[in-house]
N, C-alpha and C positions, 0 to 999 in steps of 0.2 A: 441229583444233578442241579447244581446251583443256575438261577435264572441271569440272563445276561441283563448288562446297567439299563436303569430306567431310559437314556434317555436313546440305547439303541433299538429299547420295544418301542417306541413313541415315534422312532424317524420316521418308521414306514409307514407308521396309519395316515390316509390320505385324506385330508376332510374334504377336498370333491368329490372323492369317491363314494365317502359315508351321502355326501348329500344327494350324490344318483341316488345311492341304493334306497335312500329313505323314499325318492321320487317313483320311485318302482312301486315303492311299498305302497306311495300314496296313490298311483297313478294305476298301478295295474298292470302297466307293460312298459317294454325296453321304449315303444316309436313314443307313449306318451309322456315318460317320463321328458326324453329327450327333445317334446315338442316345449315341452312346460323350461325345459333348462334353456332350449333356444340353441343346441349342442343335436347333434348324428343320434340315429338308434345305433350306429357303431363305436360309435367315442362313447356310449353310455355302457356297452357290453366289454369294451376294453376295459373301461376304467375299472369297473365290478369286477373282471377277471386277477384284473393287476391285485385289487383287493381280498381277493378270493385267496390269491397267492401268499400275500401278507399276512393275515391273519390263519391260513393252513385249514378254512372250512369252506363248504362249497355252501356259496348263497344263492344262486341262480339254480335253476332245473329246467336245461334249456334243451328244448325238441322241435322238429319242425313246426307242430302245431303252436307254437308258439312259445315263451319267455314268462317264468313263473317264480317265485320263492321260494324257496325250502323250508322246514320248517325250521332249522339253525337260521337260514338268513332272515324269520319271520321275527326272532327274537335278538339276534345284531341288528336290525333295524330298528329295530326299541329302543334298544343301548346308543347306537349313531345316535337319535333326535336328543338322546340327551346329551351326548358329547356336543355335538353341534351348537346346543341351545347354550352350552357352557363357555361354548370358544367363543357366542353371541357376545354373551355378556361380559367375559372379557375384552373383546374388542370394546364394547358399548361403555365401560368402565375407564379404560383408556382412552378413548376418545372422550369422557365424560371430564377426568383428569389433564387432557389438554386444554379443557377450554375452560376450566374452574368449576364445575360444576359442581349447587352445592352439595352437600354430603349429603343432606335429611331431604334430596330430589331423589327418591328410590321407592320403589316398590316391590312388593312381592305377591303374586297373583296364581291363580289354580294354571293347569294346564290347558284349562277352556279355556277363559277368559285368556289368558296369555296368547295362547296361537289364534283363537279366531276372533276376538272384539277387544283386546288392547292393541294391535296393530292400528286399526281405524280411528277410536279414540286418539292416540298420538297424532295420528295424520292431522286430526279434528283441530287436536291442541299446538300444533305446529303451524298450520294456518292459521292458527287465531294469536298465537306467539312465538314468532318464529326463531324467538331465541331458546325457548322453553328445551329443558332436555333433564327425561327420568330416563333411569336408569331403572330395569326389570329384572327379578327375580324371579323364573317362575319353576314351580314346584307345587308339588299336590295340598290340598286346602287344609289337612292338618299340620303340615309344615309351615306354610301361610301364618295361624291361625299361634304358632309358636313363634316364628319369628318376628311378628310385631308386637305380639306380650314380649320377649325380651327386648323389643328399643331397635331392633336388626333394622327393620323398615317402618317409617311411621306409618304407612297407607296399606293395607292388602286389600287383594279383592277374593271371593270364596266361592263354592260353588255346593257349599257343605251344607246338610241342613242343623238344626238341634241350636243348643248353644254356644255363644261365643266368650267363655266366663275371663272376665276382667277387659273385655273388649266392648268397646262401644260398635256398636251394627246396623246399618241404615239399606235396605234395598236399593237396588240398581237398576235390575232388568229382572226379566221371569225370562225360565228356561224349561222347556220340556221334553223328557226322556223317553226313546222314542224304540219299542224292540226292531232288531232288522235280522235278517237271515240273507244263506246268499240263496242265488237264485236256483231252483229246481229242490232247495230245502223242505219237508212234509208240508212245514206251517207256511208256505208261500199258495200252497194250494187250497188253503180254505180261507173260510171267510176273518177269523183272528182263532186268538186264544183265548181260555181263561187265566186269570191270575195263579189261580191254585195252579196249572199246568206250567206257567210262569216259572213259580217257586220252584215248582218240582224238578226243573232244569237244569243241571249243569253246563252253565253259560259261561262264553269267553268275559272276563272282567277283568277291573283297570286291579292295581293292587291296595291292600288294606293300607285306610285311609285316605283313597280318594275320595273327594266330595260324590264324583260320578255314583263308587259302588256305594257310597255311605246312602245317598238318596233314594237309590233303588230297593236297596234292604231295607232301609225305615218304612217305604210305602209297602211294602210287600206284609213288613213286619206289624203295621197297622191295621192292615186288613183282617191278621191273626194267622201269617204263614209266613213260615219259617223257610227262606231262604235253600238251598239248596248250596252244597260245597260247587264252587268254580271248575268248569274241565280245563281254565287254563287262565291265569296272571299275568298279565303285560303290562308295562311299565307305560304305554305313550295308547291315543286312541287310532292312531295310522298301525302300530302294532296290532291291534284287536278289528282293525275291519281287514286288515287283510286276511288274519287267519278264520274270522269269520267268513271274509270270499271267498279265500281256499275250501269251506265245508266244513270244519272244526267242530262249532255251536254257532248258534246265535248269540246275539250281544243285546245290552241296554246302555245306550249311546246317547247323547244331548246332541238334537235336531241338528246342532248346530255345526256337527261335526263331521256330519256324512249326508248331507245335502248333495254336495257334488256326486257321490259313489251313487245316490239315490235318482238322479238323475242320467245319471249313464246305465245304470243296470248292472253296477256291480254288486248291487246290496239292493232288498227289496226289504219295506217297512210291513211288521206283521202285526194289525189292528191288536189291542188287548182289549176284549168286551167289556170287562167291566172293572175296568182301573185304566185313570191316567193317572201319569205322573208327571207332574210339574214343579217345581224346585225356585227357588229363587236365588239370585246372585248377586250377594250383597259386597260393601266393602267396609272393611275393621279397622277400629284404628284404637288406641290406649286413650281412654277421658283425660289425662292428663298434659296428652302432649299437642302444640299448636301444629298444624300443617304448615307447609307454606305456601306461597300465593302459587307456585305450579301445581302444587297438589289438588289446592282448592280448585283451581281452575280442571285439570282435568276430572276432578270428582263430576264438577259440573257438565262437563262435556258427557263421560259416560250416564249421567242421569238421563240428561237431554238424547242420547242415543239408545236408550234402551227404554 
């Protein structure tokens, strides 16, 4: 059965819709999403339903007791942040193009740094120049770490550990990886773990190549223990803490990523006795090539911020 034209699969997907569902994902429930959107817990279960219908998979697992993900909508929500993060950058790109912006004003940055500390940084470098305007690329730190060795973006930022070969690499900030479980999980009821028990785990993780799993494996693999195969790969970190809240596994997450969830109680941090992991977040750029004075300047900003 031949598929119908591209542009009639495309009309129905609704980027409101993906961006409730990602608020669910990231929120936990229909009233918080909808408190965070400023929008009804009703307009937010419509609009998922409308979506549900669209795409012919049921996202929601909805019961008195309350409004939940499935585990198809654990991994459409994955796929949303990245559609969504796409249609950013094309707005951001076009808006970039009305007003001349130059070309070599772009960056490409991890999925950390991109959703939780280059929002800030901008704000930083937009009060301090308000005409300033980069354009972001973000995507996980080996695509990063490609696309400025080829010229794509002079400036990345990485979240990778090891080598950065034909890239110049300067630290930024320190970041620390932190395990979480959801709540009533074995490992929530004792005092931590060991590392060895760690390794031994098949844990929810980002996919091969993100700087996130790259970090965790190297320390793991330092210590002299060998990783364990994943019970499961998601492409975004709102993807892997919800199916971590739903029960799944545990995860190893950067602090910086589920601080909120850690604060509500939808994820609880599980001490590791004798291993931290700590990472650093540098930014890359080719010896060859000048920045220019916005780049430099927000280099400068996120140093001073981190």
């Amino acid at each position: 059965m031949s598929q119908p034209p591209l542009g009639s699969r495309l009309a129905g997907i609704d980027l409101v819709a993906l961006g409730m569902l990602c608020a669910v994902a990231e929120r936990g429930s229909l009233s918080a999403a909808g408190a965070e959107l400023g929008v009804t817990q009703q307009a937010v279960s419509a609009r998922t339903r409308q979506l549900e219908q669209t795409l012919g998979v049921p996202l929601l697992d909805r019961s008195p007791s309350g409004t939940r993900l499935t585990a198809n909508g654990e991994v459409v929500a994955g796929w949303a942040a990245d559609v969504l993060a796409a249609a950013q950058r094309l707005a951001d790109g076009a808006t970039a193009l009305r007003g001349r912006a130059p070309e070599d004003a772009s960056v490409a940055a991890s999925l950390t740094v991109s959703e939780y500390l280059l929002p800030r940084w901008l704000t930083r470098l937009r009060a301090a120049s308000p005409d300033a305007r980069v354009a972001v690329e973000a995507v996980n730190s080996a695509a990063v770490l490609r696309l400025v060795a080829d010229g794509v973006h002079p400036l990345g930022f990485v979240e990778t550990p090891g080598p950065t070969p034909g890239l110049r690499a300067r630290r930024i900030a320190w970041d620390e990886l932190i395990v979480v479980a959801a709540p009533g999980h074995p490992w929530t009821r004792r005092r931590g773990v060991t590392a060895a028990e760690l390794a031994a785990t098949p844990l929810v993780a980002r996919e091969s190549g993100s700087g996130t799993r790259l970090a965790a494996e190297r320390a793991l693999r330092d210590a002299g223990l060998a990783p364990a195969r994943p019970a499961a790969e998601l492409p975004t970190s709102a993807g892997i803490r919800t199916a971590v809240a739903s029960g799944l596994a545990p995860a190893v997450l950067s602090i910086l990523t589920v601080r909120d969830d850690l604060d509500a109680g939808r994820l609880v941090r599980v001490p590791v006795t004798d291993l931290r992991i700590v990472r650093e977040l540098r930014a890359v750029r080719r010896p060859d090539t000048d920045l220019p004075a916005v780049l430099r300047e927000l280099l400068r900003v996120a140093r001073g911020a981190g």
